[in-house]
TORKE-904763 format. One record per residue (C-alpha): residue number from 0; residue in three letters; y, x negated, z negated. Coordinates in nm, 2 decimals, always signed. Layout:
N
<rec resi="NUM" resn="ala" Y="Y" X="X" Z="Z"/>
...
# end
This chain:
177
<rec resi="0" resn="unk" Y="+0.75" X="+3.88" Z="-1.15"/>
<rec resi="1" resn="unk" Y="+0.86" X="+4.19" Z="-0.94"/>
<rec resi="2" resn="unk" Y="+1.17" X="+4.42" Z="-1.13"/>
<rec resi="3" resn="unk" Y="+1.26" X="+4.71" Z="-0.94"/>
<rec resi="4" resn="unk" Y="+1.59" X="+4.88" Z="-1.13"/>
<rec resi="5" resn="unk" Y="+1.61" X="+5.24" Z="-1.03"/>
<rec resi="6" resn="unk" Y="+1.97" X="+5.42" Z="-1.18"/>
<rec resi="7" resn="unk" Y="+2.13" X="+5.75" Z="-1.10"/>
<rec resi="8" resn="unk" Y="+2.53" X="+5.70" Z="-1.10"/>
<rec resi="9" resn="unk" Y="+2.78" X="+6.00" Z="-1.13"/>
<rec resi="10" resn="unk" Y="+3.09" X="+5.76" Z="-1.19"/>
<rec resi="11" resn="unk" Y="+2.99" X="+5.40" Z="-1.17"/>
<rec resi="12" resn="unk" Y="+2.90" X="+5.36" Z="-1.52"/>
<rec resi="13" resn="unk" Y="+2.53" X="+5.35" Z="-1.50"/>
<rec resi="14" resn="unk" Y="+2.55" X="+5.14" Z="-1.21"/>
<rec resi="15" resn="unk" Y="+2.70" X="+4.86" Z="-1.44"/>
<rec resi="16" resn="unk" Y="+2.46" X="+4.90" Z="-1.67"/>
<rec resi="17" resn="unk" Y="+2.16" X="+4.84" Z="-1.43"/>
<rec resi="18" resn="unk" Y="+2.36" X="+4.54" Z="-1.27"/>
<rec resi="19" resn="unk" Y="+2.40" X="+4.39" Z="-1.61"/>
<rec resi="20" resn="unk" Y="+2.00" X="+4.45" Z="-1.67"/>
<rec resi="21" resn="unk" Y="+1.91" X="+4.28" Z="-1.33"/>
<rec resi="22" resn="unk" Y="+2.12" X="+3.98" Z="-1.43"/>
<rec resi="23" resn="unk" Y="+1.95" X="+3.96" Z="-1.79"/>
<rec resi="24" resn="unk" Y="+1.62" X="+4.00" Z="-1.61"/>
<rec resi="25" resn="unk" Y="+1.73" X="+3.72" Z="-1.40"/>
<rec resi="26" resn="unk" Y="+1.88" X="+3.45" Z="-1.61"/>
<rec resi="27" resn="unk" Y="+1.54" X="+3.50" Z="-1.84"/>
<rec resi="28" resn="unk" Y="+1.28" X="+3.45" Z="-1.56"/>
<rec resi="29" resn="unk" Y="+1.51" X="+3.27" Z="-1.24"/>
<rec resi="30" resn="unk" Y="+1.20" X="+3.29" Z="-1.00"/>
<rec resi="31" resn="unk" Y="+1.23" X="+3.69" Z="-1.09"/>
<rec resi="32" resn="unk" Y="+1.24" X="+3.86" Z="-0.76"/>
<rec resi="33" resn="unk" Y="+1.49" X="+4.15" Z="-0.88"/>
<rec resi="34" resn="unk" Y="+1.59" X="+4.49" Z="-0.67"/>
<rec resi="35" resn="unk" Y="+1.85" X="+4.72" Z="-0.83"/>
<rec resi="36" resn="unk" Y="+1.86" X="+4.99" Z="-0.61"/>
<rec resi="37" resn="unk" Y="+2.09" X="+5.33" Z="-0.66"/>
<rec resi="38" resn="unk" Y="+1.84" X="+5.64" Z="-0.67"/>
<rec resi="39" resn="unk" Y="+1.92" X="+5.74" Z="-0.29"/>
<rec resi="40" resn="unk" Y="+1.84" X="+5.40" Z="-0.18"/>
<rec resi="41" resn="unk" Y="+1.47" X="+5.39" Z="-0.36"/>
<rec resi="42" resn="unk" Y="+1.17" X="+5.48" Z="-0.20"/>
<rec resi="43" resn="unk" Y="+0.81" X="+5.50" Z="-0.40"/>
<rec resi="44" resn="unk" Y="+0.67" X="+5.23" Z="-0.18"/>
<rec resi="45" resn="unk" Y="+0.97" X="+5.04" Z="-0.32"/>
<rec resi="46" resn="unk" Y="+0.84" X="+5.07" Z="-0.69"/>
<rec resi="47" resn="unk" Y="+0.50" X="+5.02" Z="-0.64"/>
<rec resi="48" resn="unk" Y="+0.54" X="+4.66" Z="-0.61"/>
<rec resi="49" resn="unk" Y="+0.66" X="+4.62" Z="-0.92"/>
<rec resi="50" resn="unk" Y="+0.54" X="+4.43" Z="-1.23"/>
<rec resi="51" resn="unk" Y="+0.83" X="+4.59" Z="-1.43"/>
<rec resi="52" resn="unk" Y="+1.04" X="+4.94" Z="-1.32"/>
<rec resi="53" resn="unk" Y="+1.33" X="+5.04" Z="-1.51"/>
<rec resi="54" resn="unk" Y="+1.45" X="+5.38" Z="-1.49"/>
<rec resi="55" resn="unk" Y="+1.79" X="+5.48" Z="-1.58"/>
<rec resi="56" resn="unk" Y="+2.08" X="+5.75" Z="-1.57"/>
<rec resi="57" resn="unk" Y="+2.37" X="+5.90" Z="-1.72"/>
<rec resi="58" resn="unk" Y="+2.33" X="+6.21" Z="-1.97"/>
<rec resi="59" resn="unk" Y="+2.41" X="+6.52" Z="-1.86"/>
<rec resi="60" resn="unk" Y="+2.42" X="+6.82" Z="-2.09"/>
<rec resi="61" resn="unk" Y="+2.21" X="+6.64" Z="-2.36"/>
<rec resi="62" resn="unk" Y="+1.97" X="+6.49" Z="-2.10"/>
<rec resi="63" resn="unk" Y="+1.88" X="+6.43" Z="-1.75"/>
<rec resi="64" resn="unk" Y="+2.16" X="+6.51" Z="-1.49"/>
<rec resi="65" resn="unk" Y="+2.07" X="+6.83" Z="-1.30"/>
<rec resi="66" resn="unk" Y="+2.14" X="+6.94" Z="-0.96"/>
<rec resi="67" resn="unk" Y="+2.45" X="+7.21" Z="-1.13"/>
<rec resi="68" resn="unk" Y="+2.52" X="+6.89" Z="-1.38"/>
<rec resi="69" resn="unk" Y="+2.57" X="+6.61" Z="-1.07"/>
<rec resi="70" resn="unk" Y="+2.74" X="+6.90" Z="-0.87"/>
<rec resi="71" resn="unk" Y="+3.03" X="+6.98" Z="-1.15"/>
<rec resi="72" resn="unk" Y="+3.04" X="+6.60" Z="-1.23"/>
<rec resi="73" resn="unk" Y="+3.14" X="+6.54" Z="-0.86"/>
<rec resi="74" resn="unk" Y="+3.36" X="+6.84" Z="-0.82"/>
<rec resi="75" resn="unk" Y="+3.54" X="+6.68" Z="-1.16"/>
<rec resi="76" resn="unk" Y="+3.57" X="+6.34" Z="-1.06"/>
<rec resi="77" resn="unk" Y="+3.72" X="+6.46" Z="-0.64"/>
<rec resi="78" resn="unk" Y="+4.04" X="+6.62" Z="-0.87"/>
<rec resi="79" resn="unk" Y="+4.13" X="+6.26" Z="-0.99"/>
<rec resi="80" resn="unk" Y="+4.43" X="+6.08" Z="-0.89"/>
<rec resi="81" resn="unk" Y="+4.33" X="+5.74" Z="-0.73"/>
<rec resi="82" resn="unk" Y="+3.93" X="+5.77" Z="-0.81"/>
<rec resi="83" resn="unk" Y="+3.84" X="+5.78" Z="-0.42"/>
<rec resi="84" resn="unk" Y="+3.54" X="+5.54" Z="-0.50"/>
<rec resi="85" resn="unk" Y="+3.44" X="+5.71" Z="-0.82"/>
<rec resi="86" resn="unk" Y="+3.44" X="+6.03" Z="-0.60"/>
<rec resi="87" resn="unk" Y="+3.21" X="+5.94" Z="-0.33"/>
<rec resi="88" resn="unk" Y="+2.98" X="+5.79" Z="-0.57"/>
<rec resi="89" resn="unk" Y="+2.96" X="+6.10" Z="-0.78"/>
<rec resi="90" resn="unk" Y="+2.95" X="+6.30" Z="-0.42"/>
<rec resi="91" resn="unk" Y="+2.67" X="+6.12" Z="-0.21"/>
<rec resi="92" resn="unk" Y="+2.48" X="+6.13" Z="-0.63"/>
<rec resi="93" resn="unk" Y="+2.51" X="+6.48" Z="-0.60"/>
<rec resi="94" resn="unk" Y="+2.42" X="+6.58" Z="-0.27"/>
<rec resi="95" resn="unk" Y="+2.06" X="+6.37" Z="-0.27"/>
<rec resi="96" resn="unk" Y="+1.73" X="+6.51" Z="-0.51"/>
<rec resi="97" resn="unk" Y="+1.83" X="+6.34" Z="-0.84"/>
<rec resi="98" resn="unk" Y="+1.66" X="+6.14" Z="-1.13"/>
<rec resi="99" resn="unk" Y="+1.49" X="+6.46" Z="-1.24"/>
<rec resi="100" resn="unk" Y="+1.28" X="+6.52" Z="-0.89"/>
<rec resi="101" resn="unk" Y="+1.26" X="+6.16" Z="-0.80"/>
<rec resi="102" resn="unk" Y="+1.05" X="+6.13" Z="-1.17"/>
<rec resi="103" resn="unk" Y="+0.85" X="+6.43" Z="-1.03"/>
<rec resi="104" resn="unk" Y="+0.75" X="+6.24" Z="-0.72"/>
<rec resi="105" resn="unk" Y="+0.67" X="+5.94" Z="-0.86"/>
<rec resi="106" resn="unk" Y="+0.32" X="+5.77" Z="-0.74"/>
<rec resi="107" resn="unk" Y="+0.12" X="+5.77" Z="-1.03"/>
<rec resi="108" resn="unk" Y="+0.04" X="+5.36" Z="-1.13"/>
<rec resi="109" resn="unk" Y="-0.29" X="+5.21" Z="-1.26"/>
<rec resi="110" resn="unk" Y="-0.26" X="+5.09" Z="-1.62"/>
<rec resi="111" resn="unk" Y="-0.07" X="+4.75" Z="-1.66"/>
<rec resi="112" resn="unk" Y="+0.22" X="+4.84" Z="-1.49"/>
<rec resi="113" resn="unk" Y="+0.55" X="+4.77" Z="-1.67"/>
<rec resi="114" resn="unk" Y="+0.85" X="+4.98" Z="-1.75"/>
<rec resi="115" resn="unk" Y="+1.16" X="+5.02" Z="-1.94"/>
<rec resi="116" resn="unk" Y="+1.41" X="+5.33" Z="-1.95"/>
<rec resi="117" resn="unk" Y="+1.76" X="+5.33" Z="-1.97"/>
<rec resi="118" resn="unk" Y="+2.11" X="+5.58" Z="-1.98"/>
<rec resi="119" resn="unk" Y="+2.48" X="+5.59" Z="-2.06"/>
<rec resi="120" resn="unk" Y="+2.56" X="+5.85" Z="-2.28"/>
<rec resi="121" resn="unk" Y="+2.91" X="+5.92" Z="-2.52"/>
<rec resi="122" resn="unk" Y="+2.88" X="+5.81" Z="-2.87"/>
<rec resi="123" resn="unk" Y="+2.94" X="+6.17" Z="-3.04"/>
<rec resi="124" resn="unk" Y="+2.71" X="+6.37" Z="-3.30"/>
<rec resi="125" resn="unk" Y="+2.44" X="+6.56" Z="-3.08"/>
<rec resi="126" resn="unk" Y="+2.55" X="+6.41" Z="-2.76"/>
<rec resi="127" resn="unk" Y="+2.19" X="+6.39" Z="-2.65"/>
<rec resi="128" resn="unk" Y="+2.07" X="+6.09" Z="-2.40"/>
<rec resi="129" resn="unk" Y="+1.84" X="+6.05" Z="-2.02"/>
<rec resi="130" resn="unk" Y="+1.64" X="+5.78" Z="-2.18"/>
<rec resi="131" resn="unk" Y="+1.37" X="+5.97" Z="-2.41"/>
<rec resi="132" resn="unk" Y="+1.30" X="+6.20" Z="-2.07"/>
<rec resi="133" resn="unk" Y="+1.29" X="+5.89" Z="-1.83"/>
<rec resi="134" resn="unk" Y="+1.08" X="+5.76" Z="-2.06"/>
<rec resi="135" resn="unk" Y="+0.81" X="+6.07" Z="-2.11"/>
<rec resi="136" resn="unk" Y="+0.81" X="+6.15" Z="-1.72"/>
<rec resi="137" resn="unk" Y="+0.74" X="+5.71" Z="-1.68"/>
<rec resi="138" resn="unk" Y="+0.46" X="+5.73" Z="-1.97"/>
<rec resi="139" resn="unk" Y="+0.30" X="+6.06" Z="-1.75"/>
<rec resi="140" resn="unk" Y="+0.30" X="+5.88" Z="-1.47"/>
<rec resi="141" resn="unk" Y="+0.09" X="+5.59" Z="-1.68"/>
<rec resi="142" resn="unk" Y="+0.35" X="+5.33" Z="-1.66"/>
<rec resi="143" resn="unk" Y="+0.37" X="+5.11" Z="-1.98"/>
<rec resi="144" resn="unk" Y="+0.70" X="+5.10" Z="-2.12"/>
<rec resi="145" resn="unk" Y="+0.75" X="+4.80" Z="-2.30"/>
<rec resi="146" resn="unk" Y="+1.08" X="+4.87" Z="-2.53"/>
<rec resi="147" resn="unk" Y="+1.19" X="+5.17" Z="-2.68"/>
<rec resi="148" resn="unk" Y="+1.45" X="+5.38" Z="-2.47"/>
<rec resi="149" resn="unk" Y="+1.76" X="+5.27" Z="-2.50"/>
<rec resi="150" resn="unk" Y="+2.12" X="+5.44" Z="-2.46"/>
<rec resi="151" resn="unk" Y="+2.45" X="+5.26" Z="-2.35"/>
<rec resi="152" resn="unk" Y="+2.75" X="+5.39" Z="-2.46"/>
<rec resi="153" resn="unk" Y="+3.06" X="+5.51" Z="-2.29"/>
<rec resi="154" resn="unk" Y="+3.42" X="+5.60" Z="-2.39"/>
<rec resi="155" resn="unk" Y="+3.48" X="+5.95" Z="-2.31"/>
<rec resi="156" resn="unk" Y="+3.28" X="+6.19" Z="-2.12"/>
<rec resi="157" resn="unk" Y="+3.35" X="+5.97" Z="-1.75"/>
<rec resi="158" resn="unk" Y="+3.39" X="+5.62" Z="-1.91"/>
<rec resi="159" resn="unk" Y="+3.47" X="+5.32" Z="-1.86"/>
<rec resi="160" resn="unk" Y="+3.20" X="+5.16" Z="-2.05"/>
<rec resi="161" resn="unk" Y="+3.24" X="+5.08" Z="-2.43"/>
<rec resi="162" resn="unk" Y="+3.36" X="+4.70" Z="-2.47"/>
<rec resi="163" resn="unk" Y="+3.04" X="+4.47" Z="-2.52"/>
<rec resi="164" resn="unk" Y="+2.80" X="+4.73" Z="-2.33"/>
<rec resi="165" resn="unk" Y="+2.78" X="+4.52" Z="-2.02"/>
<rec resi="166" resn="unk" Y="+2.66" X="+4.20" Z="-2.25"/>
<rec resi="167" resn="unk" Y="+2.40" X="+4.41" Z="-2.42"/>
<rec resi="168" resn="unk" Y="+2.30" X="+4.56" Z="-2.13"/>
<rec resi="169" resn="unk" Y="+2.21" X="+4.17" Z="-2.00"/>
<rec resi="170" resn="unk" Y="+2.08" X="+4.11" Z="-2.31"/>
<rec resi="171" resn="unk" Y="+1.83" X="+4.41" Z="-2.31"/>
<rec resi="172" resn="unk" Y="+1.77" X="+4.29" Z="-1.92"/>
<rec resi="173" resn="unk" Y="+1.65" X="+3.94" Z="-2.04"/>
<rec resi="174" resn="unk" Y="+1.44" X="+4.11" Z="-2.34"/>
<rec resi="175" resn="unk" Y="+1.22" X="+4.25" Z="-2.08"/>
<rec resi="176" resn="unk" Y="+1.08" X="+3.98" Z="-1.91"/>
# end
């Protein structure tokens, strides 16, 4: 089997969260050829060899990150003392097309072609969440998703990620296969 992991990462959280997916994916199927690759690294020739795509991102503004969202997200995280990596990460995120316009692009697939969506979002009332919108933009491009959405959480509004989210996160990898 062929996993492609697309994520969009503002401040390193989502990455994690794709990382711990590609090693569920992994420890379930060993022989799993797995690619998780940041948004500005993944081409749609890259995805249509996949058996499985998962799709994931942070929330921004109850939902997909935008191009003022990833813009005010980087501007935030370049004022933090000692966050030089978060900072690129959020920068070089901010300067390329984003989750929303890469979803827009995306090849249509034939049916039988596998998918998952994921984000991180805060755990607050009305906090919103990426996943549902990765999800409808996947299912309109006739992709099968194969789980429900699902939302990892983060403390506070740049993280770090909730303790346990990182296990889950390989759980809901393995799940997939």
């Amino acid at each position: 089997m062929h996993t492609v992991i697309v994520y969009e990462s503002m401040y390193g959280n989502t990455r994690e969260i794709a990382e711990a997916v590609a090693e569920g994916v992994h420890q379930a199927d060993p022989t799993a050829s797995v690619q998780c690759l940041p948004l500005t690294e993944a081409g749609h020739g890259t995805t249509r060899t996949a058996d499985l795509l998962v799709v994931g991102g942070p929330t921004h503004m109850h939902g997909m990150s935008s191009g003022i969202s990833r813009r005010m997200a980087a501007a935030a995280e370049s004022h933090k003392p000692g966050a030089d990596a978060a900072a690129a990460e959020a920068r070089e995120t901010a300067e390329g097309p984003g989750l929303r316009h890469w979803l827009h692009d995306l090849p249509r697939t034939g049916s039988g072609t596998h998918a998952a969506a994921f984000d991180t979002r805060v755990d607050m009332p009305r906090a919103g969440g990426a996943a549902e919108g990765i999800a409808r933009r996947l299912s309109h491009h006739h992709y099968d998703l194969v789980v429900a959405p699902e939302g990892f959480i983060v403390d506070g509004n740049d993280g770090p990620l909730r303790a346990g989210e990182r296990e889950r996160a390989r759980a809901w990898g393995a799940s997939l296969v």
